[in-house]
Each structure stands twice: as structure tokens, then as C-alpha cells.
ROVEXTOR-715958 format. One record per residue (C-alpha): residue in one letter; x, y, z; residue number from 0. Coordinates in steps of 0.001 Angstrom, whole numbers, padded with zeros to 6 digits, always signed. Layout:
N
<site vovex="A" u="X" v="Y" w="Z" sepa="NUM"/>
...
end
This chain:
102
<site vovex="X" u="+006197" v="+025384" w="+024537" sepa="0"/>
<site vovex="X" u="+008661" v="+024119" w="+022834" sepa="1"/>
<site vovex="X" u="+007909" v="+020607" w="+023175" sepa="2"/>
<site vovex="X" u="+004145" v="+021370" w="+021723" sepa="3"/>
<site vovex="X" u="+006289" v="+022660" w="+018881" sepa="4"/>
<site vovex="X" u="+008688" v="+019252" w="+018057" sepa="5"/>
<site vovex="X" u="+005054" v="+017150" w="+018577" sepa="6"/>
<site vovex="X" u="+003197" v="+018690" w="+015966" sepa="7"/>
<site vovex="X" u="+006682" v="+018283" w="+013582" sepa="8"/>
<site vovex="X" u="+006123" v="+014161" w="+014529" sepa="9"/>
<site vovex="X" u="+002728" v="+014167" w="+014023" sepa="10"/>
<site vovex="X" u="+003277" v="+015823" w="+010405" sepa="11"/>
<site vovex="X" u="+006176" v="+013980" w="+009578" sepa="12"/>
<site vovex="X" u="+004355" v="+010472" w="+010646" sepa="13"/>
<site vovex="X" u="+000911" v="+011663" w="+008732" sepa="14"/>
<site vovex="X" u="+003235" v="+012312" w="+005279" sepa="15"/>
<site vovex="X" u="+005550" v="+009027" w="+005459" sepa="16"/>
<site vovex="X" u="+001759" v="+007318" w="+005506" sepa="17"/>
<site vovex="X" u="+000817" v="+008853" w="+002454" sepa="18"/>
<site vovex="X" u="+000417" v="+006420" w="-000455" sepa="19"/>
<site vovex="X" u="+003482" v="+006455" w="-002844" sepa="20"/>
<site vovex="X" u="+003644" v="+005722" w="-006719" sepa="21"/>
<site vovex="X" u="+006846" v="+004350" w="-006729" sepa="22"/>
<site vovex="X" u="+005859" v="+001696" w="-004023" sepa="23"/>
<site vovex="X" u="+002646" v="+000948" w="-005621" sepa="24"/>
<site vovex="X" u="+005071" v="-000385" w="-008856" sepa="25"/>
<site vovex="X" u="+007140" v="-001830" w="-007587" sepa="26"/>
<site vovex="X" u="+004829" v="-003408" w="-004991" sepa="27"/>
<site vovex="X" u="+002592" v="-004494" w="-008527" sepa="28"/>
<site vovex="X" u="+005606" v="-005574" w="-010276" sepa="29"/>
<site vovex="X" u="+006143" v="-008309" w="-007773" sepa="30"/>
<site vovex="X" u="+003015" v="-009577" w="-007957" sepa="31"/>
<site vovex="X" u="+003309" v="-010053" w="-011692" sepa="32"/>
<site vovex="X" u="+006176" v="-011856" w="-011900" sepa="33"/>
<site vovex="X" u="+004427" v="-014136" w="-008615" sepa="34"/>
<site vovex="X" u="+001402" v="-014318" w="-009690" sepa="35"/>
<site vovex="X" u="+000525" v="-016588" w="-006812" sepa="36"/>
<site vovex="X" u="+002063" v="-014264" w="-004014" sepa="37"/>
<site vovex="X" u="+000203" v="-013691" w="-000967" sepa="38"/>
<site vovex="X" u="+001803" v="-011359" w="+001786" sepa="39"/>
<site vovex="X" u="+000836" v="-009577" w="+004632" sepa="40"/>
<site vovex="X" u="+001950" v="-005587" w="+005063" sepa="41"/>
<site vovex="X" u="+004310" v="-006416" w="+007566" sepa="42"/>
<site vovex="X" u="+005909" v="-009298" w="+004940" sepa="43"/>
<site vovex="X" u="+005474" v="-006843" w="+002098" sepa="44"/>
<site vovex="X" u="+007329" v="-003811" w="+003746" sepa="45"/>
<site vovex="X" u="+009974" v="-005860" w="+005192" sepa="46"/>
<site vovex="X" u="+010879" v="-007857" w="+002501" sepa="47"/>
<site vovex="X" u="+009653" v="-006962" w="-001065" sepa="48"/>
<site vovex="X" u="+010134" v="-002936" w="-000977" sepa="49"/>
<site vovex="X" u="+012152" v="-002166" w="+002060" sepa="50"/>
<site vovex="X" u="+010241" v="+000505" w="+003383" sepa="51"/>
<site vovex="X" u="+008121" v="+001851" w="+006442" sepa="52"/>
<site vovex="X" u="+005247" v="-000535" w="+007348" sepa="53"/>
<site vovex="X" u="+002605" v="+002658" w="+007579" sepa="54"/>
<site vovex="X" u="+003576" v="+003558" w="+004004" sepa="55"/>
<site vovex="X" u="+002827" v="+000549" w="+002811" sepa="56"/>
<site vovex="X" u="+000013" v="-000117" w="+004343" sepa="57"/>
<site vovex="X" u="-001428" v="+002965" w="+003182" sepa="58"/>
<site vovex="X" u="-000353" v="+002317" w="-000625" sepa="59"/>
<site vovex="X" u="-001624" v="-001291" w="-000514" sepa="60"/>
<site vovex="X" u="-005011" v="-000131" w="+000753" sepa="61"/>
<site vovex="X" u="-005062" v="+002354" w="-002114" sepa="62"/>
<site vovex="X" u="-004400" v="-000548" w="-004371" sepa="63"/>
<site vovex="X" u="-006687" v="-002641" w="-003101" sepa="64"/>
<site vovex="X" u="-010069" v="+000199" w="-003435" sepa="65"/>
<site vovex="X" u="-008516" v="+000419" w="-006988" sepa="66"/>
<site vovex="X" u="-009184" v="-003490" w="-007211" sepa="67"/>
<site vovex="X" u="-005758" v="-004168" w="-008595" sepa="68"/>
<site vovex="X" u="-005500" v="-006085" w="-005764" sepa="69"/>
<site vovex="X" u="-007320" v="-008657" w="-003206" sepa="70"/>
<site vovex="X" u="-007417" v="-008122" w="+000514" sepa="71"/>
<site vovex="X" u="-008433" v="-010845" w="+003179" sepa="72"/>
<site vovex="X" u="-008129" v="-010934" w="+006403" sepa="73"/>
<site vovex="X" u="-006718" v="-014160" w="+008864" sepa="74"/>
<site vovex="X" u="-006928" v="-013771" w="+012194" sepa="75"/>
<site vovex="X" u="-006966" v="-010353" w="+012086" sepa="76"/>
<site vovex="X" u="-003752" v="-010319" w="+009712" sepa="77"/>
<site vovex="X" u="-004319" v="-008613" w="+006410" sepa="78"/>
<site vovex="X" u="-002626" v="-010761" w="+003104" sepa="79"/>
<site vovex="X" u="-002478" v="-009332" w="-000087" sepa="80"/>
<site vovex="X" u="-002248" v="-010758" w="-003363" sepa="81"/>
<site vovex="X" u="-002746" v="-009904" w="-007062" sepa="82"/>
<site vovex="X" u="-006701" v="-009465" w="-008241" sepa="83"/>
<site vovex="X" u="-006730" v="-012528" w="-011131" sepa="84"/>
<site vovex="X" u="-009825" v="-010649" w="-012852" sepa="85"/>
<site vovex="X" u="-009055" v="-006916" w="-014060" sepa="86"/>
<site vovex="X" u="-010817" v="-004255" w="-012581" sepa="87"/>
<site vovex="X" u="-012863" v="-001893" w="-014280" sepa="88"/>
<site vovex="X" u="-011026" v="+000501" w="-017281" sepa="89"/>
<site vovex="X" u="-011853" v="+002927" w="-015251" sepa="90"/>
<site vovex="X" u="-009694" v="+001579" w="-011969" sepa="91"/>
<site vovex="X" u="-006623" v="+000411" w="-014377" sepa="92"/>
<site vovex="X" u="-003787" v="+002950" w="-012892" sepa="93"/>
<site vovex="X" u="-000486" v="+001681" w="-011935" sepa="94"/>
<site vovex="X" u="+000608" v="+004402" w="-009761" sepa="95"/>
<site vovex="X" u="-000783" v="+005557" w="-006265" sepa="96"/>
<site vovex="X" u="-003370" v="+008252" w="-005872" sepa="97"/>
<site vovex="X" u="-007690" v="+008607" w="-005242" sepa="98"/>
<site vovex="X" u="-009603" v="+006146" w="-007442" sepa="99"/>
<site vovex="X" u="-011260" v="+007838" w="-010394" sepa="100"/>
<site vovex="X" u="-014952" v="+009283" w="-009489" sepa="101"/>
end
């Protein structure tokens, strides 16, 4: 019973740490501004712009990317990043993580 117990703490812990985070998001943004021709995958991105836990940035750079701050394409079946050139709508123009505006 016990070990039913210590599972469901892992799968909560590992469904929180995938959570999109605003402080990632920045400084994830504030890269790509001062590279404006940057292009990185999530594994590139989490290892060695922000130093944190791939699934969290994954998770924050998909949030980014249905805010249209930035682009997403896919190389054999890699995902790179890089900064959106054209603004997105007023309405998508946040900085920090969270659900795009309805």
C-alpha cells in the first residue's frame, strides 16, 4: 500500500515540475532578443540557455509558442524554436507563462 502511496507523490511531483513557468518563459524570451537569429531545440534550450528540467521547458515553450511569441518547426521529428519576427496579436503580447487570452 505503501508503494501506491510514494507513486501517486511521483506522478504529482512530475505533473507540477511540467507546468509552464513565468520566470522561464523570460528569461527563455530574453535570449531570443538579444539572438534574434537563435534557433534551439528543447533539449538545447533546457540544457544550455536556462538550466532547467527538459519537461518544464518544453511545456513553457509550447505555451509560448500558442501565444505566437514564438515559431515552432519540426526536423526530423526534433522540435527548434526561435523568436516569431512578426508580433502577434495585442491580444497574445504577454511575457510571462500562463493560458492565452480567450
Amino acid at each position: 500500500m505503501a508503494r501506491d502511496g510514494s507513486q501517486a507523490k511521483k506522478k504529482t511531483r512530475r505533473t507540477a515540475a511540467a507546468d509552464p513557468r513565468p520566470e522561464i518563459a523570460e528569461r527563455v524570451l530574453e535570449y531570443f532578443r538579444r539572438n534574434g537569429d537563435a534557433t534551439d531545440s528543447v533539449e538545447g534550450i533546457a540544457r544550455f540557455w536556462v538550466h532547467e528540467d527538459r519537461h518544464v521547458v518544453e511545456s513553457t515553450l509550447n505555451d509560448l509558442h500558442a501565444r505566437g511569441l514564438l515559431n515552432k518547426r519540426t526536423i526530423a521529428g526534433t522540435d527548434f524554436y526561435s523568436l516569431r519576427k512578426d508580433p502577434p496579436p495585442p491580444s497574445q503580447q504577454r511575457t510571462t507563462a500562463g493560458p492565452a487570452p480567450q
